[in-house]
N, C-alpha and C positions, 0 to 999 in steps of 0.2 A: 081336339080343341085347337083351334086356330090362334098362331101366335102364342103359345106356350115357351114359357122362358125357365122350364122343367131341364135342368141340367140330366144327361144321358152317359150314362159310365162308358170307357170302353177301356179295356186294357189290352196294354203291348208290356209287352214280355213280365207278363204276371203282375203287373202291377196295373192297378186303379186310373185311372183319370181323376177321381173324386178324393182317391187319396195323396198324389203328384200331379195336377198338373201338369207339369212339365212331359211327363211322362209320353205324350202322345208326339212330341216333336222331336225324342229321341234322347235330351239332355239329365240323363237315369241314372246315374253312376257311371264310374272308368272300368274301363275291358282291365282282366288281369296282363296282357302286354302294358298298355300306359302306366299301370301301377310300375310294377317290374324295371322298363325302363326310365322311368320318373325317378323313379327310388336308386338305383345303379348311378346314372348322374349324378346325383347330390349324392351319393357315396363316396363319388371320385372330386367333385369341385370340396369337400369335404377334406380327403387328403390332400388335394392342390392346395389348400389354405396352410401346412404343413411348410411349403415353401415360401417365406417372407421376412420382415424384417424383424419380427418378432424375437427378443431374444431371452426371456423366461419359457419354461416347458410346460408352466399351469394351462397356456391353451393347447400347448400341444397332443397335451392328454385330452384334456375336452374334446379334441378334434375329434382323437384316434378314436375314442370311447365311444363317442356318439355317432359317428359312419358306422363301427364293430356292431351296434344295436341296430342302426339302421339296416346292416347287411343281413344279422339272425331273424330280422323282421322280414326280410324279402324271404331269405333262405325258406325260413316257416311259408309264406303264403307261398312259394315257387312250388315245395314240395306236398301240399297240405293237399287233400284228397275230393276229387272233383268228381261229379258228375256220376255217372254208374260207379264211382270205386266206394261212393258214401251208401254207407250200410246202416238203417234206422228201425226199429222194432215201433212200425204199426199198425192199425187195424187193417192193413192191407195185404203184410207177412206172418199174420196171427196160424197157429199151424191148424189143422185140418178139423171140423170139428168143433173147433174152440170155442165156446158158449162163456160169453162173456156177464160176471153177477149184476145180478141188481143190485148196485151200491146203495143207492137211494135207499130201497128198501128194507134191507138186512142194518145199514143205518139207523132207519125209524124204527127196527125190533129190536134193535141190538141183540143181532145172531152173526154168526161166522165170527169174522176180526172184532166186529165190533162189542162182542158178549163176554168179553174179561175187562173192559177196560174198568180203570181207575175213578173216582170220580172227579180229580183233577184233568185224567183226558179225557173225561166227557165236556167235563166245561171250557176243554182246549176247542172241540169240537162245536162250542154255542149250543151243546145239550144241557140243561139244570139234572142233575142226576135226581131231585125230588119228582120230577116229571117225570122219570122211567123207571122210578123204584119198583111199579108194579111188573113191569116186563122183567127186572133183571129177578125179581120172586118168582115168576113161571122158570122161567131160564133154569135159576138154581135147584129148583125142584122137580124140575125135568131129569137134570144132571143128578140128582141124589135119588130120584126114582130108577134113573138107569143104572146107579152103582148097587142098588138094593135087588133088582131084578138080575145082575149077572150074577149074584150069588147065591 
């Protein structure tokens, strides 16, 4: 289609065009250096406010208190865990094997987790428990059939 004014995604560094703009011209957020050293400067013009003519200590506390968070905030993002050292559980480290339930399903029968619930947590869940009375009657008759048959 000729002359098509069909906007075209593209992403730089995981992010959208569609969802930043900006994205594509580089202006994405600050590198952890800028933060770091942004944050260290107004730590220290911070303390240089300590020297003046100020001669109650109510700002002085302010000062000191407010650079001390400033700095635990850096300290936290200086040391805080980057790149391969972040360790996240999902379907990608799932261990060997791993057959993942049909939630859905066992859901709409209410079997596994969902075959004791209450029927306040069924109504947690948007289930009417009069809707599934006849599932949780097989269920419990299943269960009293199996305690009848081990003895």
């Amino acid at each position: 289609m000729a002359g098509s004014h069909e906007l075209k995604p593209e992403i730089h560094n995981g992010v959208s065009t569609l969802d930043e703009p900006s994205a594509a011209w580089g202006w994405h957020g600050l590198s952890r250096t800028a933060i770091q050293i942004a944050g260290w400067i107004s730590v220290l013009v911070l303390l240089a406010y300590h020297f003046g003519n100020h001669r109650g200590h109510v700002e002085t506390i302010f000062l000191v208190v407010l650079a001390a968070v400033i700095a635990l905030g850096l300290l936290i993002h200086l040391f805080q865990p980057q790149g391969h050292q972040v360790r996240t559980v999902t379907a990608r480290n799932k261990p060997v094997g791993h057959q993942e339930p049909e939630w859905a399903y066992l859901q709409a029968t209410l079997q596994g987790p969902y075959a004791e619930l209450s029927d306040s947590q069924l109504r947690s869940l948007n289930i009417e428990p009069s809707r599934v009375q006849h599932l949780r009657a097989v269920s419990s008759s299943e269960g009293a059939h199996a305690l009848h048959s081990k003895h």
